[in-house]
N, CA, C and O of each residue as an XYZ file, in Angstrom:
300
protein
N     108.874     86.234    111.267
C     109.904     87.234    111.445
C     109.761     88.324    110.374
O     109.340     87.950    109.279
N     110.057     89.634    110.546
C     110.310     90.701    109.909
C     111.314     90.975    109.003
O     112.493     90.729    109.259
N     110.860     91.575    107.731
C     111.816     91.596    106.730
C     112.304     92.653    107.211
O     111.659     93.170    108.123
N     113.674     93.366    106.739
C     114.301     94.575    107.120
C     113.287     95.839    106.790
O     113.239     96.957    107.303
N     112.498     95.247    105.745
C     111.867     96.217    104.887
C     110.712     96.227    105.609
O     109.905     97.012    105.109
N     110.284     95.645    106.632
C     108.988     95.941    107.160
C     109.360     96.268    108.379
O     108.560     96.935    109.035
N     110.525     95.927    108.927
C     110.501     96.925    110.166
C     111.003     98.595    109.995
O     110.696     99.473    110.802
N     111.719     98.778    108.939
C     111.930     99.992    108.064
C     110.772    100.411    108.416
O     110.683    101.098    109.434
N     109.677    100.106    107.690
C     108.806    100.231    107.270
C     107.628    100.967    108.246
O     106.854    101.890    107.994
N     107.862    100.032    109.656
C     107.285    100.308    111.167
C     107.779    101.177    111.794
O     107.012    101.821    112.509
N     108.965    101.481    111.789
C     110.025    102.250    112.861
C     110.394    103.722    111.757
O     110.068    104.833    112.174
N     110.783    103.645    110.972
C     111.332    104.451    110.434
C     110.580    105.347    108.948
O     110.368    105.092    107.762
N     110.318    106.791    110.146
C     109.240    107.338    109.163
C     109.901    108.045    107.462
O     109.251    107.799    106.446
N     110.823    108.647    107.402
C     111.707    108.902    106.233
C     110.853    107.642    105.019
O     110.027    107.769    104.115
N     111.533    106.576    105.570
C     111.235    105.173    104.500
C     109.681    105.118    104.224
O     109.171    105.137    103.104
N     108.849    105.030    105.722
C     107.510    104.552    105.054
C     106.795    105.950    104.303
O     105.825    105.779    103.565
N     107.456    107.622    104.596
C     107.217    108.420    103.641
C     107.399    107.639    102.078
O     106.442    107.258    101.404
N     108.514    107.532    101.775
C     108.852    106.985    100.479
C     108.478    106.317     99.568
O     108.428    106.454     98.346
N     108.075    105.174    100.644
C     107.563    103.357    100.423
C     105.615    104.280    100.016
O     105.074    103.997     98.947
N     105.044    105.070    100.815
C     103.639    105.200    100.551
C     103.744    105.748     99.208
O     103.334    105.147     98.215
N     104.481    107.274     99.175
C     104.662    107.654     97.724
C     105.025    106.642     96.518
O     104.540    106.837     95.404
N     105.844    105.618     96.756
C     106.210    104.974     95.871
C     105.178    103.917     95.375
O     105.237    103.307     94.308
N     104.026    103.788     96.536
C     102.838    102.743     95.989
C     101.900    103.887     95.484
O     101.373    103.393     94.487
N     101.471    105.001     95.623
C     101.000    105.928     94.946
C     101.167    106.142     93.254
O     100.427    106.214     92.273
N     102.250    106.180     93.485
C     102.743    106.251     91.720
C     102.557    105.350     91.046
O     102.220    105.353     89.862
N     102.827    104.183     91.964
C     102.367    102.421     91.046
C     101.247    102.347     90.856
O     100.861    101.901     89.775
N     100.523    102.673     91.632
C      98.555    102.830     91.331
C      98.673    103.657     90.148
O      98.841    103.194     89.020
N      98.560    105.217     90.498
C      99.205    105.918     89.322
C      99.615    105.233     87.599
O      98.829    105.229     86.651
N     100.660    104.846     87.590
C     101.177    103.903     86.661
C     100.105    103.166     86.240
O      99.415    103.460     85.264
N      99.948    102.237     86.932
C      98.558    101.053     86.634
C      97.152    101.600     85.928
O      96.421    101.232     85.008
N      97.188    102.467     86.693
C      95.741    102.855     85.849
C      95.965    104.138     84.325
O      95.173    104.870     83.731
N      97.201    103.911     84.212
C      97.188    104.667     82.790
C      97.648    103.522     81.806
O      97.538    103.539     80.580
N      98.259    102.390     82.696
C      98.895    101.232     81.171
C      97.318    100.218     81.274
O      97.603     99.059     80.972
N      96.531    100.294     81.449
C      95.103     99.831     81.590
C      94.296    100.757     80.706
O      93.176    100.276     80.533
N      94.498    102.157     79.954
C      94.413    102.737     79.095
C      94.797    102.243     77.610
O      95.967    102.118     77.248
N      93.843    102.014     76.906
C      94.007    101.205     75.518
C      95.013    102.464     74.549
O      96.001    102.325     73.828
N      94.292    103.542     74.911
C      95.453    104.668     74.037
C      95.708    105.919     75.375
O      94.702    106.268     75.992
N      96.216    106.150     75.518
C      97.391    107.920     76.479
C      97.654    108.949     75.669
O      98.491    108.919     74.767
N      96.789    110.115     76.028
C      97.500    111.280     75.495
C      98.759    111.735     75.481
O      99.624    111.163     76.144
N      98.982    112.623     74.865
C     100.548    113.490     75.053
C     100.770    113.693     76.771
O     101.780    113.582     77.466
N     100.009    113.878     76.950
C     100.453    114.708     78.045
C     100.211    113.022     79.360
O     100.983    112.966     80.318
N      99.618    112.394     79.260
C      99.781    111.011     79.783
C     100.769    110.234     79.287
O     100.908    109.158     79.868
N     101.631    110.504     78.217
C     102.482    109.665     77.928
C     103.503    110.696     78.276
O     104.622    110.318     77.930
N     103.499    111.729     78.774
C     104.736    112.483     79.723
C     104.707    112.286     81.288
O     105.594    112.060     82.110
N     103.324    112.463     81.381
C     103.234    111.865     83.178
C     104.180    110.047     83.241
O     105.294    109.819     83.714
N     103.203    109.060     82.579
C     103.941    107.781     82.375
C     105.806    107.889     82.927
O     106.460    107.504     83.897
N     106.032    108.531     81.836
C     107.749    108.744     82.198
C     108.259    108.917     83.187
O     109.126    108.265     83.770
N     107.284    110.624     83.662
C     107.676    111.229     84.945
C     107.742    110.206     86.134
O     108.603    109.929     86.969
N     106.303    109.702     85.825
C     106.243    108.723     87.369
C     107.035    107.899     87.218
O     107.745    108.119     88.199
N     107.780    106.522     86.377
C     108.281    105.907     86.174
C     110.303    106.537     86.841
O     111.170    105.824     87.347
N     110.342    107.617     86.615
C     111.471    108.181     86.998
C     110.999    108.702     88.232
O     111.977    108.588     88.971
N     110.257    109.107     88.761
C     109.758    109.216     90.561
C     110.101    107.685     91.210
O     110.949    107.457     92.072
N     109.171    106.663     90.531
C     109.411    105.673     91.422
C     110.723    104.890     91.389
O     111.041    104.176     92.341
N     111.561    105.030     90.196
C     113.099    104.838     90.321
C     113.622    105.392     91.249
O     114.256    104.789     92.115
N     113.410    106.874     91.217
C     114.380    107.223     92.414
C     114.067    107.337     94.093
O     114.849    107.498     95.030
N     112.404    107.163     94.056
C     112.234    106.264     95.472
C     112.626    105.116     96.119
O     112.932    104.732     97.248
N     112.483    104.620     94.758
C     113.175    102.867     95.080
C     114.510    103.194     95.462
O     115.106    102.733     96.436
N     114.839    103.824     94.828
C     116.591    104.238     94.951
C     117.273    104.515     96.687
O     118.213    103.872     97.155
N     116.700    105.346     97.230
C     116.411    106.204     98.172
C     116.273    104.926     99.452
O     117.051    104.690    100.377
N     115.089    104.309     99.112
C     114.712    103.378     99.790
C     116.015    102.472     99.931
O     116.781    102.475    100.894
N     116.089    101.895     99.074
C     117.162    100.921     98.315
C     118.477    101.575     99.997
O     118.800    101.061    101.068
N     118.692    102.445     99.527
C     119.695    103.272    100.525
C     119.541    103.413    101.660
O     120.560    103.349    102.347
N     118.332    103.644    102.292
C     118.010    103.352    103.810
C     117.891    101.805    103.866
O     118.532    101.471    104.863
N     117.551    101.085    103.474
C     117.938     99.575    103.931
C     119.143     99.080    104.193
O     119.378     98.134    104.945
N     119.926     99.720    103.571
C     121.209     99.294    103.226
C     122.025     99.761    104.475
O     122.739     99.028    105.160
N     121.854    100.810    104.622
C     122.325    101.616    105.600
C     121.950    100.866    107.152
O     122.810    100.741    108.024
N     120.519    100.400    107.318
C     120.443     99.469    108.343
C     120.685     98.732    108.364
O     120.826     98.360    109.529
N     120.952     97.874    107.533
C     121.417     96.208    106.970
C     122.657     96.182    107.868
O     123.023     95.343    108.691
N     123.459     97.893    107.287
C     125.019     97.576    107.717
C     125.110     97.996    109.291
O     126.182     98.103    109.886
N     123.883     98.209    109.853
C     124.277     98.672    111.765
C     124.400     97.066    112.204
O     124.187     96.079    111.499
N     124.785     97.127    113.509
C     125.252     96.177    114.232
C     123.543     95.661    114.783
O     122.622     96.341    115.234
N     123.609     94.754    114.612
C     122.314     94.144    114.931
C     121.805     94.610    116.298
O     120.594     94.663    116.508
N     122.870     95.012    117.409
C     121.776     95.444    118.788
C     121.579     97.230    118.787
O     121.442     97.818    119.860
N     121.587     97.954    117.508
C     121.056     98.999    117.381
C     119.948     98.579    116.619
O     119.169     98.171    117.480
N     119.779     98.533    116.274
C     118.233     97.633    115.356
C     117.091     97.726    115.987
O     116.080     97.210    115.513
Protein backbone atom coordinates (compact mmCIF):
# COMPACT_ATOMS: atom_id res chain seq x y z
CA UNK A 1 0.00 0.00 0.00
CA UNK A 2 0.87 3.66 -0.61
CA UNK A 3 2.10 6.12 1.76
CA UNK A 4 0.13 9.47 1.50
CA UNK A 5 3.45 10.74 0.53
CA UNK A 6 3.84 8.62 -2.45
CA UNK A 7 0.65 8.98 -3.86
CA UNK A 8 1.20 12.88 -3.31
CA UNK A 9 3.96 12.18 -4.84
CA UNK A 10 2.24 10.31 -8.16
CA UNK A 11 -0.85 12.41 -8.53
CA UNK A 12 0.00 15.64 -7.40
CA UNK A 13 2.42 17.77 -9.39
CA UNK A 14 2.81 21.07 -6.93
CA UNK A 15 4.32 18.31 -4.24
CA UNK A 16 6.52 16.17 -6.51
CA UNK A 17 7.80 19.87 -7.83
CA UNK A 18 8.88 20.37 -4.18
CA UNK A 19 9.77 16.80 -3.06
CA UNK A 20 12.45 16.85 -6.46
CA UNK A 21 13.80 20.33 -5.40
CA UNK A 22 13.99 19.27 -1.95
CA UNK A 23 16.23 16.04 -2.92
CA UNK A 24 18.31 18.44 -5.04
CA UNK A 25 19.40 20.51 -2.20
CA UNK A 26 20.08 17.33 -0.04
CA UNK A 27 22.56 16.14 -2.73
CA UNK A 28 23.59 19.73 -2.72
CA UNK A 29 24.07 19.69 1.13
CA UNK A 30 25.88 16.27 1.03
CA UNK A 31 28.44 17.02 -1.13
CA UNK A 32 29.64 20.19 0.67
CA UNK A 33 29.54 18.47 4.45
CA UNK A 34 31.88 15.68 2.62
CA UNK A 35 34.19 18.79 2.22
CA UNK A 36 37.00 18.58 4.93
CA UNK A 37 37.10 22.61 4.92
CA UNK A 38 34.05 25.27 2.93
CA UNK A 39 34.73 28.54 1.86
CA UNK A 40 32.95 31.74 2.84
CA UNK A 41 30.90 31.70 0.34
CA UNK A 42 30.07 27.66 0.79
CA UNK A 43 29.48 28.18 4.24
CA UNK A 44 26.67 30.82 3.06
CA UNK A 45 25.25 28.51 0.38
CA UNK A 46 25.26 25.56 3.40
CA UNK A 47 22.73 27.89 5.32
CA UNK A 48 20.86 29.02 2.33
CA UNK A 49 20.10 25.48 1.28
CA UNK A 50 19.48 24.26 4.70
CA UNK A 51 16.69 27.12 4.96
CA UNK A 52 15.37 26.11 1.23
CA UNK A 53 14.94 22.64 2.32
CA UNK A 54 13.13 23.71 5.65
CA UNK A 55 10.77 25.50 3.93
CA UNK A 56 10.08 22.79 1.27
CA UNK A 57 9.64 20.38 3.83
CA UNK A 58 7.37 22.89 5.27
CA UNK A 59 5.23 23.37 2.20
CA UNK A 60 5.21 19.74 1.65
CA UNK A 61 4.51 19.08 5.29
CA UNK A 62 1.20 21.28 4.27
CA UNK A 63 0.04 19.55 1.22
CA UNK A 64 -0.06 16.25 3.05
CA UNK A 65 -1.85 17.49 5.61
CA UNK A 66 -4.29 19.07 3.65
CA UNK A 67 -4.97 15.55 1.95
CA UNK A 68 -4.72 13.61 5.06
CA UNK A 69 -7.75 15.88 6.08
CA UNK A 70 -10.11 15.12 2.61
CA UNK A 71 -12.59 12.48 2.99
CA UNK A 72 -11.07 9.38 1.84
CA UNK A 73 -13.42 8.94 -1.49
CA UNK A 74 -11.85 12.21 -2.91
CA UNK A 75 -8.45 10.68 -2.69
Amino acid sequence: MLTARDQLFASHDEFRKLAIEHTLYEKRLDSLTEKRYLTDDEKLEEVRLKKLKLRLKDQMENIQRQYLQQPQQTR
